[in-house]
N, C-alpha and C positions, 0 to 999 in steps of 0.2 A: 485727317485731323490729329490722330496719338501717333504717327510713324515717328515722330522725331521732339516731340515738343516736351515741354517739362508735365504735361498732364500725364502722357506715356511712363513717366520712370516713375511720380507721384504714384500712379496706380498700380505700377511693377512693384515698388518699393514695399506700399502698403498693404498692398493683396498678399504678397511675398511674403514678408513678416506674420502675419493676419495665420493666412494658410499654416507656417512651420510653428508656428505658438498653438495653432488648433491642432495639429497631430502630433506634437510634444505631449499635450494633455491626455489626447485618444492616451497614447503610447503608456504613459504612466497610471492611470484608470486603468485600463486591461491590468499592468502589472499589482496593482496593490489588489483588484479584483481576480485573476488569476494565486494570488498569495494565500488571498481570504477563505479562499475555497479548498485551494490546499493543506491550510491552516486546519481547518474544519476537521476536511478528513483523515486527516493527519489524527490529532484529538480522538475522531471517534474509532479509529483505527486501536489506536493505543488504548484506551476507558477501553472497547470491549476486550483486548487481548491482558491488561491487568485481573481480571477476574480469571484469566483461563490457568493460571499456576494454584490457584485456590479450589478451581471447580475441579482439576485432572488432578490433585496432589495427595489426595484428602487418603486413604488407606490402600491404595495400590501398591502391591509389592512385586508384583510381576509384569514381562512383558504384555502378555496375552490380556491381565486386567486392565492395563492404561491402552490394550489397542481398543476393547469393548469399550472402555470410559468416553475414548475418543470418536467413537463411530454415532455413540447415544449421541454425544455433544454434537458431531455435526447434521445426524440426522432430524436433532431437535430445535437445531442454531433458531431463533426467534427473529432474527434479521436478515434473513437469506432476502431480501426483498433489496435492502443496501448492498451488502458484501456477500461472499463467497466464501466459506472457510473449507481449507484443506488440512486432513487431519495426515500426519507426514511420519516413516517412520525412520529411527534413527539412521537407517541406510539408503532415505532418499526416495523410497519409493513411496506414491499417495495412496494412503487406505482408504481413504473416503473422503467424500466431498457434501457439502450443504447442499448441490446444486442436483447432487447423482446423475450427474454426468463423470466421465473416467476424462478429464486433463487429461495434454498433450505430454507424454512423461521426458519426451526430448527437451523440453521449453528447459530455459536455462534460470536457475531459479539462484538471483544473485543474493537474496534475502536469506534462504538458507545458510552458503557459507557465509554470511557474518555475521548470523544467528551461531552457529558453529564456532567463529572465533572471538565471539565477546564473551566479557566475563559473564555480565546478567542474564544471559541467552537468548537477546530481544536482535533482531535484526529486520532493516527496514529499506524500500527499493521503490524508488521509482523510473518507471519507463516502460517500454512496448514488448508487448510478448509477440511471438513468431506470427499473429494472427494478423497483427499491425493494432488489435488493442492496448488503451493507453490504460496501463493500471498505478495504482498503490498498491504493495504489499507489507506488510509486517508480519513477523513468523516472533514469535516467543516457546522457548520451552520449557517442558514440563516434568519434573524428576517424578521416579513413580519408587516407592521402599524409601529404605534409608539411605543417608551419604554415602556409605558404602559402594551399594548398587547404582550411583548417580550417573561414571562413565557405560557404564553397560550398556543400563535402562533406561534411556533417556527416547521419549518423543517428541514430537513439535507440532502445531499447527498454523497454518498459513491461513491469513485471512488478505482479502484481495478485494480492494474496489474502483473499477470499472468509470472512466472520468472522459 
């Protein structure tokens, strides 16, 4: 009865359209909700890493006191439940972690260097670490003294959430 007759392409035609309008929609839903969420954590990524040049900055004149400052902060971090913060030193190696767990120190951490080459020292990454976990990272840093001592003594923390 549908091999050949105009019912056959009626139903081709509008099943057809029907179907590509309904996964048009899927398609765009995922993307504004995939957005939304990155949006988010984007946001709280950034709100917690703005307090972290107020909370490390405050009368550190030395290395060793912004590595202690950095160790309280991430052994105290209040959100280890959401994020992961890495307390990082000028030379790339991680002193501590929220999680106290010791990071993979080979993972390739692209937030660093553009934390490194922007002027405000904030740098931000998304993508897959060597585990195949899909994260956000934002790294901001942290002067410890005066301008002077800014290129010396400089640390950073990585904060990481897991999506």
């Amino acid at each position: 009865m549908f091999k050949k007759g105009i019912a056959r392409r009626w139903l081709f035609n509008s099943l057809g359209v029907m179907i590509l309008l309904f996964t048009a929609c899927i398609a765009a839903l995922s993307f504004v909700v995939q957005s939304y969420a990155y949006n988010g954590i984007q946001m709280t990524l950034i709100g917690r890493s703005d307090e972290l040049p107020t909370v490390l900055s405050g009368s550190m004149k030395t290395v060793s006191e912004f590595n202690a400052a950095a160790r309280s902060y991430t052994e105290n971090f209040p959100d280890k439940d959401l994020m992961e913060v890495m307390a990082v030193s000028r030379s790339g190696s991680i002193l501590s972690t929220s999680s106290g767990f010791a990071p993979d120190q080979n993972q390739s951490k692209p937030d660093f260097e553009s934390a490194l080459h922007s002027e405000n020292g904030y740098g931000y990454w998304i993508g897959k670490l060597a585990s195949g976990e899909k994260v956000m990272a934002a790294r901001c840093s942290a002067r410890c003294g005066t301008s002077s001592l800014w290129s010396a003594q400089t640390g950073r923390l990585r904060m990481l959430c897991w999506f």
